[in-house]
PASEBA-1860 file (N, C-alpha, C; in nm, 3 decimals):
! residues 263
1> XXXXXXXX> 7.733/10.255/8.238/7.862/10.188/8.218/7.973/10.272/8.281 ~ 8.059/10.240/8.364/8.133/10.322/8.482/8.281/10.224/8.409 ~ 8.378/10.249/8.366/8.494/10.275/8.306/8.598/10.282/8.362 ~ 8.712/10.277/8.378/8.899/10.311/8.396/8.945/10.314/8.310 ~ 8.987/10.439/8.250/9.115/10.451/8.138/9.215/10.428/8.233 ~ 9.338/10.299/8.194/9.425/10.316/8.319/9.571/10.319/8.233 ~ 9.591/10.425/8.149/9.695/10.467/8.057/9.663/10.594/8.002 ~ 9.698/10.716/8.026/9.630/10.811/7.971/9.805/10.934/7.998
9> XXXXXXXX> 9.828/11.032/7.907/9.935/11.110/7.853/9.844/11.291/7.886 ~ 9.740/11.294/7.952/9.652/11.417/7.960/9.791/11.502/7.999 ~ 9.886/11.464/8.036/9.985/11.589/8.087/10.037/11.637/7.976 ~ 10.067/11.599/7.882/10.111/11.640/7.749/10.097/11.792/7.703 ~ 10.142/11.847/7.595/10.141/11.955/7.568/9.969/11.952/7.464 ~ 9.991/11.821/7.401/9.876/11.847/7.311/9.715/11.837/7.389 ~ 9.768/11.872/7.491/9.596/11.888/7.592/9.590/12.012/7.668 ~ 9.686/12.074/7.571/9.690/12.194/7.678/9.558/12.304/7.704
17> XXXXXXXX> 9.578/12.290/7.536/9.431/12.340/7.515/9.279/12.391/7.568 ~ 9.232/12.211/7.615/9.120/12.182/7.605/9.129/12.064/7.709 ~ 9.223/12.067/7.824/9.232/11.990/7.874/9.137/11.931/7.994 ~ 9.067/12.059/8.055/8.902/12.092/8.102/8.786/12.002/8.036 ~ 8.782/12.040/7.899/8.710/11.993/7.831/8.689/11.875/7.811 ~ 8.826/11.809/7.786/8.869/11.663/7.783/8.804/11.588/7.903 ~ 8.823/11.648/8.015/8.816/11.541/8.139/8.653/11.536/8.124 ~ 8.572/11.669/8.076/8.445/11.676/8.097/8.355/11.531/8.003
25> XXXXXXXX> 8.413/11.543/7.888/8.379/11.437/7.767/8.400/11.288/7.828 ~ 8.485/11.288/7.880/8.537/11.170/7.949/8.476/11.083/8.056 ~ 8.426/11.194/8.147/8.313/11.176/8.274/8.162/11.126/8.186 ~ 8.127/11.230/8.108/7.999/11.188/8.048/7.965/11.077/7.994 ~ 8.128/11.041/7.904/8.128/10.915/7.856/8.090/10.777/7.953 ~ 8.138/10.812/8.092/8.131/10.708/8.167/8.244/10.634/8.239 ~ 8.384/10.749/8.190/8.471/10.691/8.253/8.498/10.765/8.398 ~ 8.492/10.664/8.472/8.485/10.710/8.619/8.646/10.753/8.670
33> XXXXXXXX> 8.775/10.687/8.645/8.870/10.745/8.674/9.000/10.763/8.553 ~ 9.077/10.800/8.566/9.187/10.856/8.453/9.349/10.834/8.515 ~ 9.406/10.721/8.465/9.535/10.728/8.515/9.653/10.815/8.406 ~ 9.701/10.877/8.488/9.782/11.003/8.399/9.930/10.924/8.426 ~ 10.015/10.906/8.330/10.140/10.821/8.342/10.208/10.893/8.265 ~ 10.392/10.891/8.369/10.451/10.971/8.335/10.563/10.905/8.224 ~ 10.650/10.971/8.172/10.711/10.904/8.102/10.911/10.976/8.101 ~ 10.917/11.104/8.188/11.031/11.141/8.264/11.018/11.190/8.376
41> XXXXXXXX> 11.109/11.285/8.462/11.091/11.331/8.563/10.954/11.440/8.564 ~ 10.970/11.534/8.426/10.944/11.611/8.387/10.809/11.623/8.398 ~ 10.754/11.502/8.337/10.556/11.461/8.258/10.545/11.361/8.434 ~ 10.649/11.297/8.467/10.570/11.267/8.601/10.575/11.353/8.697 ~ 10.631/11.478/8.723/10.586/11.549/8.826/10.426/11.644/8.774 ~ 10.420/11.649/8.602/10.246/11.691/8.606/10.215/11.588/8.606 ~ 10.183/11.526/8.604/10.111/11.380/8.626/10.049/11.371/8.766 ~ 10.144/11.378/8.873/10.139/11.408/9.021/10.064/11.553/9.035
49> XXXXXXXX> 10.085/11.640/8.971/10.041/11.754/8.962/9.869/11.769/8.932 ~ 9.862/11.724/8.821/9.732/11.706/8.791/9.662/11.564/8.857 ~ 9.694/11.466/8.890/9.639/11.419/8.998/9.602/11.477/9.156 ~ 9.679/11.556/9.203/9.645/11.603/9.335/9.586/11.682/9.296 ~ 9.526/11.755/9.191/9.426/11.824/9.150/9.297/11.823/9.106 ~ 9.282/11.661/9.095/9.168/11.598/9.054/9.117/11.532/9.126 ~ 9.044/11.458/9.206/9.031/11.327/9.311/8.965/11.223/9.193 ~ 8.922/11.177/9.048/8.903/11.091/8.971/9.034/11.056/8.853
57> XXXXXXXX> 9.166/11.114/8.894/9.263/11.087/8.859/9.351/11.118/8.961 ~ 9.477/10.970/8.881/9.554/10.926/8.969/9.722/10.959/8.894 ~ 9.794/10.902/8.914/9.949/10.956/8.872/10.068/10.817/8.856 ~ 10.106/10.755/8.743/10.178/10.658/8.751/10.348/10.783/8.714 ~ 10.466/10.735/8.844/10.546/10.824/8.773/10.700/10.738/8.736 ~ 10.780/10.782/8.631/10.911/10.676/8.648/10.931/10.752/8.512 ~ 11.029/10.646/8.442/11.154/10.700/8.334/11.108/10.613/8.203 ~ 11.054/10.630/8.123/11.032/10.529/8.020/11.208/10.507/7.935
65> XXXXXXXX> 11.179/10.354/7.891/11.325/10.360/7.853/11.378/10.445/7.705 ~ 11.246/10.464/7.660/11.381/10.592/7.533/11.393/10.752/7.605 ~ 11.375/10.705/7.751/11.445/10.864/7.755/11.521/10.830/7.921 ~ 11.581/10.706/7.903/11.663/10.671/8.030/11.806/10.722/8.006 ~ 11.846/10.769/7.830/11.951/10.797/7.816/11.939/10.958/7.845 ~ 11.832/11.039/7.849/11.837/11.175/7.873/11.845/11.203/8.065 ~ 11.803/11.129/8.120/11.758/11.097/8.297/11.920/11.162/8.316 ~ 11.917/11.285/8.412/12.007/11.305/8.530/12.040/11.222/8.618
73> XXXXXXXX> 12.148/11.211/8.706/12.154/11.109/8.788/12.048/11.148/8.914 ~ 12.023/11.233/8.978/11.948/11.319/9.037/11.809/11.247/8.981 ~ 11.786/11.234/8.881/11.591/11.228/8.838/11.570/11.149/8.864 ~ 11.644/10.998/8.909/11.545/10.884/8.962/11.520/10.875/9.101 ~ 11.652/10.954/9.200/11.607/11.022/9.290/11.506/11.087/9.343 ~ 11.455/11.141/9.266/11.315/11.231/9.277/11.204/11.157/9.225 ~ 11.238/11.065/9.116/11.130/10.981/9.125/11.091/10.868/9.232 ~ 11.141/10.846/9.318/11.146/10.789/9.406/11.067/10.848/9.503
81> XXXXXXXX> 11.108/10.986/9.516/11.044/11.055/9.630/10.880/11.080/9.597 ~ 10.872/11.114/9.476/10.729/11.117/9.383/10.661/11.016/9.438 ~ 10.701/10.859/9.424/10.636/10.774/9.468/10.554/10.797/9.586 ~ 10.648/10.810/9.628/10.586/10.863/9.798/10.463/10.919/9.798 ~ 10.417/11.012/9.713/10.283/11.092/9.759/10.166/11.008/9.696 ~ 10.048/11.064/9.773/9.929/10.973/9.799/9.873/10.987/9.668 ~ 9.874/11.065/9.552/9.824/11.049/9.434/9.872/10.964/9.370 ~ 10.023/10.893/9.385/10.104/10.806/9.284/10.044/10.692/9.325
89> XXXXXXXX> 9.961/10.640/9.210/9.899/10.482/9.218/9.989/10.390/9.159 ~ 10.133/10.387/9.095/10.192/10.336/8.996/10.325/10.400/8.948 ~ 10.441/10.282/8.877/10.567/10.312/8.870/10.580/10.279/8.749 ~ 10.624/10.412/8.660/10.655/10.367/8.526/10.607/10.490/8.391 ~ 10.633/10.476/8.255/10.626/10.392/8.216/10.737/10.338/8.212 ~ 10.777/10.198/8.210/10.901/10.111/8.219/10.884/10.017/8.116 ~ 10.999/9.939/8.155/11.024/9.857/7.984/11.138/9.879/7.913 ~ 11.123/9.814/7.792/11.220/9.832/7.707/11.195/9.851/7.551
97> XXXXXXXX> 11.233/9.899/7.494/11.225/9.950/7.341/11.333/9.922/7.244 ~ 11.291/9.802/7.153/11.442/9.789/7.088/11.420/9.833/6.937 ~ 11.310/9.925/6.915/11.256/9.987/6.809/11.351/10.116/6.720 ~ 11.344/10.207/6.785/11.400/10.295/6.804/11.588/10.289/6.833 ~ 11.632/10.232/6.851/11.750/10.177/6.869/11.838/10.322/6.911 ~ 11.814/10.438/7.050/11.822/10.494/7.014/11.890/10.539/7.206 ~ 11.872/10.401/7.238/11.911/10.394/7.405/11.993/10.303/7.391 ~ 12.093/10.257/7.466/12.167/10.130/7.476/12.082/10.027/7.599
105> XXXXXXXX> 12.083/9.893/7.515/11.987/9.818/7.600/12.026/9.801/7.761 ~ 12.169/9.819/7.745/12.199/9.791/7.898/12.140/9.905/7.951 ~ 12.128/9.997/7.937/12.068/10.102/8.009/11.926/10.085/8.022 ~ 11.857/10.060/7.929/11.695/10.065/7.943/11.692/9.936/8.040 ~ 11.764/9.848/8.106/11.731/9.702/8.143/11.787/9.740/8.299 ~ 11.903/9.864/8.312/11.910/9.925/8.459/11.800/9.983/8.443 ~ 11.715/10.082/8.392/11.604/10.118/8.461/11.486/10.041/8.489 ~ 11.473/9.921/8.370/11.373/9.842/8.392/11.381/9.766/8.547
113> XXXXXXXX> 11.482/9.732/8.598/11.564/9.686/8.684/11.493/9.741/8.834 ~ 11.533/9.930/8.807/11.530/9.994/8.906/11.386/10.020/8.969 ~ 11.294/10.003/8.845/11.154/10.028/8.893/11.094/9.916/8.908 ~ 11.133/9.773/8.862/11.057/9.680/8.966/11.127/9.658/9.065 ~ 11.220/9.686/9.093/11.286/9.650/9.252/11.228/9.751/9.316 ~ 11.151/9.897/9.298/11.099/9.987/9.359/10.909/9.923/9.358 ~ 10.915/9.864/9.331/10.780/9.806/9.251/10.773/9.726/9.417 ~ 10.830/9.587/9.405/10.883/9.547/9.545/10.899/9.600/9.669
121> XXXXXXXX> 11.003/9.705/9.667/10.964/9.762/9.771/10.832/9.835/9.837 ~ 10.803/9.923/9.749/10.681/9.972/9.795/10.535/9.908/9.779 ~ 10.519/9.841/9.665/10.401/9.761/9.654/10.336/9.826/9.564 ~ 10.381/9.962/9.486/10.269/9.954/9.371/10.327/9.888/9.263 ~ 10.242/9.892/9.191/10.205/9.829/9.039/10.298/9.930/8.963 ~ 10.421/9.840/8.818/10.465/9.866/8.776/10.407/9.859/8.632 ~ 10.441/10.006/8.525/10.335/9.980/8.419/10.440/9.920/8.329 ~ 10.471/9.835/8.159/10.556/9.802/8.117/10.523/9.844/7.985
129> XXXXXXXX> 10.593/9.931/7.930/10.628/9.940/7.784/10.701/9.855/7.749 ~ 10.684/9.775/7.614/10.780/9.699/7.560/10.733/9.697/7.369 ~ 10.804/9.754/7.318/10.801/9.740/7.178/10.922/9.661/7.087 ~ 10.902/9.563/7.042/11.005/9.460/6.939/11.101/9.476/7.083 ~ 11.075/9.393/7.183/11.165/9.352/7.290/11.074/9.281/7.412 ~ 10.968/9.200/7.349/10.859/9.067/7.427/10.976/9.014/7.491 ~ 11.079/8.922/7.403/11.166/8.818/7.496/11.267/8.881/7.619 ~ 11.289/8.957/7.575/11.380/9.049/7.678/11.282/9.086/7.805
137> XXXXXXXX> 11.179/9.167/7.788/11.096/9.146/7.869/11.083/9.075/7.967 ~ 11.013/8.954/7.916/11.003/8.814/7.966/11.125/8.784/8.042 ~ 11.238/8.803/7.973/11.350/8.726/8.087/11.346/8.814/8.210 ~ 11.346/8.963/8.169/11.357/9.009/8.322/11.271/9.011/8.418 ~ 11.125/9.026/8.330/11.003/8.956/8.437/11.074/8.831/8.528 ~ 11.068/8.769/8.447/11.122/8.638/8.561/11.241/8.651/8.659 ~ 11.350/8.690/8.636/11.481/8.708/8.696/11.367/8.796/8.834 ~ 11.312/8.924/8.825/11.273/8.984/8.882/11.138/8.912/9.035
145> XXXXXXXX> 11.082/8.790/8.956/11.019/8.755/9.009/11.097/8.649/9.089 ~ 11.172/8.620/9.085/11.275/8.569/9.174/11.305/8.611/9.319 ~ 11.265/8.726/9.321/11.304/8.790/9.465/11.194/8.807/9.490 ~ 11.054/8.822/9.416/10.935/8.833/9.488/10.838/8.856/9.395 ~ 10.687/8.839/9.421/10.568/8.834/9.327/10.607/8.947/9.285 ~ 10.510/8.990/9.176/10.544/9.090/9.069/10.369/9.126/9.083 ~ 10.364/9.296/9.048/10.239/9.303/9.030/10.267/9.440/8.950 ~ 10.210/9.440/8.786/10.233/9.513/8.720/10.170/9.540/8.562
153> XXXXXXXX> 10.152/9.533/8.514/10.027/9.564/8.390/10.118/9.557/8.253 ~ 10.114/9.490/8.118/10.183/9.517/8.018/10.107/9.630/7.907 ~ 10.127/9.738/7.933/10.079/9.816/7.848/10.025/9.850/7.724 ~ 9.918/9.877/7.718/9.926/9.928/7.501/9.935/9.765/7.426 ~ 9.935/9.627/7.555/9.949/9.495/7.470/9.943/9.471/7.285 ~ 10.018/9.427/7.229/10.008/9.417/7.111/10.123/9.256/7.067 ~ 10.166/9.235/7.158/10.240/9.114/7.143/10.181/8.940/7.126 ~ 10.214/8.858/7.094/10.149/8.725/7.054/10.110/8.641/7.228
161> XXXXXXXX> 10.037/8.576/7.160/9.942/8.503/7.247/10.078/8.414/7.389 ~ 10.164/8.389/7.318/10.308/8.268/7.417/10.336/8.432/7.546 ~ 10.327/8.567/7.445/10.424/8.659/7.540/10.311/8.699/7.651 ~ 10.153/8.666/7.630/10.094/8.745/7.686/10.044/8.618/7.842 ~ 10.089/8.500/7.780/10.055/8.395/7.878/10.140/8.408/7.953 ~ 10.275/8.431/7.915/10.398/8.431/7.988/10.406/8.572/8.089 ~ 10.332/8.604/8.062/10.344/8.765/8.145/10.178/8.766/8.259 ~ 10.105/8.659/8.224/9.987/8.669/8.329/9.970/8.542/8.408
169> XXXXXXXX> 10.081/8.467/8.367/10.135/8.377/8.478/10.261/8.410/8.605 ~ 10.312/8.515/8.523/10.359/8.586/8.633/10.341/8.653/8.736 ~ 10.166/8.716/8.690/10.124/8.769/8.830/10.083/8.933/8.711 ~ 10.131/8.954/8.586/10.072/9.066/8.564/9.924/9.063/8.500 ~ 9.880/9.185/8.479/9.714/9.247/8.398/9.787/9.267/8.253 ~ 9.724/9.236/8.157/9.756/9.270/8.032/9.647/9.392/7.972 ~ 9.705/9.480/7.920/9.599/9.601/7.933/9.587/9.573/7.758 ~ 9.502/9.664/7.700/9.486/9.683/7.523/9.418/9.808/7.548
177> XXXXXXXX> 9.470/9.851/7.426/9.426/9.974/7.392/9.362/10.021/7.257 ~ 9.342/10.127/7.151/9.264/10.158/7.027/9.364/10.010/6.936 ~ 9.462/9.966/6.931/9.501/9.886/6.812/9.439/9.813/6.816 ~ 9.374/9.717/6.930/9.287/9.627/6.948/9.170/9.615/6.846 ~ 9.101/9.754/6.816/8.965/9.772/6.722/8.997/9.792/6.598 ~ 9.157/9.803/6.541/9.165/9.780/6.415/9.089/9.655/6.379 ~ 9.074/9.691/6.208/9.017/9.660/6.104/9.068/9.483/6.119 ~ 9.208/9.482/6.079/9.266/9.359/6.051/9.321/9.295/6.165
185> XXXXXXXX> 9.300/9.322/6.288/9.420/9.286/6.395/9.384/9.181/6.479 ~ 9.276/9.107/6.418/9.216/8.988/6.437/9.311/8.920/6.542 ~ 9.467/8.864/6.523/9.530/8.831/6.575/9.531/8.884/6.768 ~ 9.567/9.037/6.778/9.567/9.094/6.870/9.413/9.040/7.016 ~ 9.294/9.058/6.900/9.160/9.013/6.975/9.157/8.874/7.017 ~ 9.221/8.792/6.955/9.227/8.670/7.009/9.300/8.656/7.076 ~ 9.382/8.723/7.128/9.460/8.753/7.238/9.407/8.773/7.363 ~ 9.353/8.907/7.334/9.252/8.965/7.431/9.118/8.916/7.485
193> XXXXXXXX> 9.070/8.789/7.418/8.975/8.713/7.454/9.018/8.581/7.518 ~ 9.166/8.557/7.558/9.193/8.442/7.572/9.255/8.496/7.711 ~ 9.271/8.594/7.732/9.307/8.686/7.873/9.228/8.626/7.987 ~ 9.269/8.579/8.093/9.167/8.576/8.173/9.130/8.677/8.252 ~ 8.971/8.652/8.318/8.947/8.755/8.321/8.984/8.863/8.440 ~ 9.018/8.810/8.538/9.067/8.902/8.614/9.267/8.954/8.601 ~ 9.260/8.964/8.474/9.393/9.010/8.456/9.400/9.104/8.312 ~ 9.262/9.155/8.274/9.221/9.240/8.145/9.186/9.335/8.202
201> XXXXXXXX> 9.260/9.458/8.142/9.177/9.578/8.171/9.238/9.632/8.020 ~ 9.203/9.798/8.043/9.230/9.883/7.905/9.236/9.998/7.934 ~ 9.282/10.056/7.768/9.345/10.216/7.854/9.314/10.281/7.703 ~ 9.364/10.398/7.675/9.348/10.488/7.569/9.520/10.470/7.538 ~ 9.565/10.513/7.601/9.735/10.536/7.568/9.751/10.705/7.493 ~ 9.640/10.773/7.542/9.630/10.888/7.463/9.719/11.011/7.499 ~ 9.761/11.092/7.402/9.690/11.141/7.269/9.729/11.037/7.171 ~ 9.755/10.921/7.122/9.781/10.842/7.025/9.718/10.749/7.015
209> XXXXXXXX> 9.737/10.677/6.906/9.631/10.539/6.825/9.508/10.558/6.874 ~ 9.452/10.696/6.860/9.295/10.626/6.886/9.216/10.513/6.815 ~ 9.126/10.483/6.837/9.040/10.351/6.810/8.956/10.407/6.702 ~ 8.942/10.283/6.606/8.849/10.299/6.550/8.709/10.331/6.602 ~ 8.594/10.405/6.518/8.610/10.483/6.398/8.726/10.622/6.368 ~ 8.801/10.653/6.531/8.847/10.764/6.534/9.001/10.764/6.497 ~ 9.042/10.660/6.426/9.180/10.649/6.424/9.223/10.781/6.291 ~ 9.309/10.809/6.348/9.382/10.932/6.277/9.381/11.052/6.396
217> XXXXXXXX> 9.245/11.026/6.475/9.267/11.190/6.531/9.330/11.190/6.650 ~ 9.350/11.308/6.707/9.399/11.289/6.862/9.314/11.187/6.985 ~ 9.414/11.141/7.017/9.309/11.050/7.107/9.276/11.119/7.245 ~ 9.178/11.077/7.341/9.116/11.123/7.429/9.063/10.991/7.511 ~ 9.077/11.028/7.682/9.006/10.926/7.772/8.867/10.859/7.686 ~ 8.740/10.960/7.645/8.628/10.902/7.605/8.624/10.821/7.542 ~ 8.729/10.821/7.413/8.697/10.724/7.341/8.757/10.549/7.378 ~ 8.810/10.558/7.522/8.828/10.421/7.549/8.685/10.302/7.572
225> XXXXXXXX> 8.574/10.377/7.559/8.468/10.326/7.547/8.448/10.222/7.432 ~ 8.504/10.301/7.332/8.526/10.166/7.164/8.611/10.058/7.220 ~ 8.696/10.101/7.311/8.738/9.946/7.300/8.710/9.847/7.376 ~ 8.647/9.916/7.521/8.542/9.843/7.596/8.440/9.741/7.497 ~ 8.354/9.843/7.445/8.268/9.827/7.341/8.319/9.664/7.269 ~ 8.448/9.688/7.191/8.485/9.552/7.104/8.533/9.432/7.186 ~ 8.595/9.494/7.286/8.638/9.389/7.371/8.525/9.283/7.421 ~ 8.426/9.391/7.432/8.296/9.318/7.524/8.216/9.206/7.421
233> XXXXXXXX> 8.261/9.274/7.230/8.210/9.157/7.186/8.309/9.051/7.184 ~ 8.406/9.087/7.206/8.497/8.941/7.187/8.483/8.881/7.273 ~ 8.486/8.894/7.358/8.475/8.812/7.501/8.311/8.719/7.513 ~ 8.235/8.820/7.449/8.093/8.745/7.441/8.035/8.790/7.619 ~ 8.031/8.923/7.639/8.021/8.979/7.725/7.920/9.117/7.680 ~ 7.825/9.119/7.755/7.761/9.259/7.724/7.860/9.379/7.777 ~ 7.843/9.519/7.702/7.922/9.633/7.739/7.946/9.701/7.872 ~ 7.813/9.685/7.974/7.833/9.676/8.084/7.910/9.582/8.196
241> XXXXXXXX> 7.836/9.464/8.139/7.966/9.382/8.236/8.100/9.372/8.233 ~ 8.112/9.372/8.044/8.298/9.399/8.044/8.341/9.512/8.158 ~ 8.310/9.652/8.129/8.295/9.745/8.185/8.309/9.750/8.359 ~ 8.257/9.620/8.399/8.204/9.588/8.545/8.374/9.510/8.585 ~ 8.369/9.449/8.495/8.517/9.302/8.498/8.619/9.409/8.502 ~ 8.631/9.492/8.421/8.764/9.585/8.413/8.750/9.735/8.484 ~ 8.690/9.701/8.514/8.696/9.810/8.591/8.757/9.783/8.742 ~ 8.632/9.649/8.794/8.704/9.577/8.915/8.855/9.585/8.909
249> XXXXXXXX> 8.929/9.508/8.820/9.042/9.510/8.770/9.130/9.581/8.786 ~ 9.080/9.705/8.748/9.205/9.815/8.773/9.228/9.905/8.854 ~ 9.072/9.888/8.916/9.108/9.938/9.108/9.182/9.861/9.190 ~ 9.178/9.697/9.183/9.297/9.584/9.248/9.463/9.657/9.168 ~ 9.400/9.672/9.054/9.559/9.671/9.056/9.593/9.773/9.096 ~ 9.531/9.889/9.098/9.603/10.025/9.129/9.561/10.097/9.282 ~ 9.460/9.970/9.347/9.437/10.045/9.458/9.365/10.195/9.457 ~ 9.301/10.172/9.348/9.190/10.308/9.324/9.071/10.252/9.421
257> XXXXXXX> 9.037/10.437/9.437/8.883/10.398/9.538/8.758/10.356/9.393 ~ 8.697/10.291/9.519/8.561/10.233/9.461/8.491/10.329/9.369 ~ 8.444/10.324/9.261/8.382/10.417/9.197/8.237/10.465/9.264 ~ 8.251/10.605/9.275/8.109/10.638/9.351/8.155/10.711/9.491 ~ 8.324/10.688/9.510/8.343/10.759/9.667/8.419/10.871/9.614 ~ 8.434/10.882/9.540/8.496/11.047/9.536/8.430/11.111/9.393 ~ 8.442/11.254/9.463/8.361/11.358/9.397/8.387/11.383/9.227
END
């Protein structure tokens, strides 16, 4: 079973550790590549960092919106230039957050703004955070797709079945991650089974929400296998083929090499 975690935080402090170790568990498990996504200037230049250091990981880099109010004017500048290098498969994390109430929306909606119009220009794939802010979302998806197709992934998915149609008629992948294998989240899986299929993939979103049985601990690439695993029964798919479907998946979207050509 050959794998893409295509959401992964390995730049973090809490991998500092054992971060060797991590990638090793990860490989064995079966996951063939690791997208490392940044979330300021800061976590996307290791991101880039530890991608040009790896050839089975790659580097998504940009401004997530609860920290668009901390961004220099200078840092999207440089994220820009980041783009540029051959490890950056991806722009983001992007989006909006009306959770936290802790950015002013007009601001998180200029950056959301700034990275799909960079999305456009260059042609990669934009990733989208969005927590308690689906409709907002949605409108700027569209406004955005106005000037041109959109190609971009909704992250960590956890939103209702209207937001997730509305976002893979647009042209994006709806990703899921460990909430998916909760106990009660029945709702979420019927989501994820109603996905079609070339627009499902999945990620860890780690170090956080790992998946059941492992929820509580730090999360890690390997264990995106559980949600392969559940996904594959929802779908009514054996673990390999899910595995086969999403994986395809998230090399189109990210323009990753074929699994099997690099070392």
């Amino acid at each position: 079973m050959e794998l893409i975690d295509t959401h992964t935080h390995i730049q973090e402090d809490a991998f500092e550790a054992d971060r060797a170790e991590v990638l090793v568990r990860a490989f064995e498990a079966g996951v063939q590549h690791i997208v490392v996504v940044g979330f300021n200037l800061d976590s996307s230049r290791r991101a880039v960092e530890l991608a040009q250091a790896h050839p089975r990981l790659s580097a998504v880099v940009g401004i997530q919106p609860n920290y668009a109010h901390e961004a220099r004017p200078a840092d999207w500048e440089s994220i820009v230039e980041l783009a540029q290098d051959s490890s950056v498969a991806g722009l983001g994390e992007t989006g909006l957050d009306l959770y936290w109430k802790t950015v002013p929306l007009e601001l998180q909606i200029d950056y959301f703004r700034r990275h799909l119009q960079l999305s456009q220009d260059t042609g990669l794939p934009f990733v989208v955070h969005s927590r308690d802010a689906d409709a907002d979302i949605v409108v700027e998806l569209r406004k955005a797709a106005q000037a041109g197709p959109l190609n971009g992934v909704m992250h960590s998915f956890t939103g209702t079945m209207e937001t997730a149609q509305a976002c893979w008629e647009l042209g994006l992948h709806i990703s899921f991650a460990g909430m998916v294998t909760f106990k009660n989240n029945h709702a979420l899986r019927a989501v994820a089974a109603a996905v079609p299929s070339e627009r499902i993939v999945i990620e860890t979103d780690c170090p956080y929400l790992a998946s059941s049985p492992n929820r509580g601990k730090r999360n890690e690439p390997a264990f995106v296998t559980l949600t392969a695993d559940c996904l594959a029964g929802v779908r009514g798919l054996s673990s390999k083929d899910f595995a086969d479907l999403t994986t395809a998946n998230a090399q189109r979207l990210f323009r990753l090499p074929a699994v099997g050509t690099v070392g």
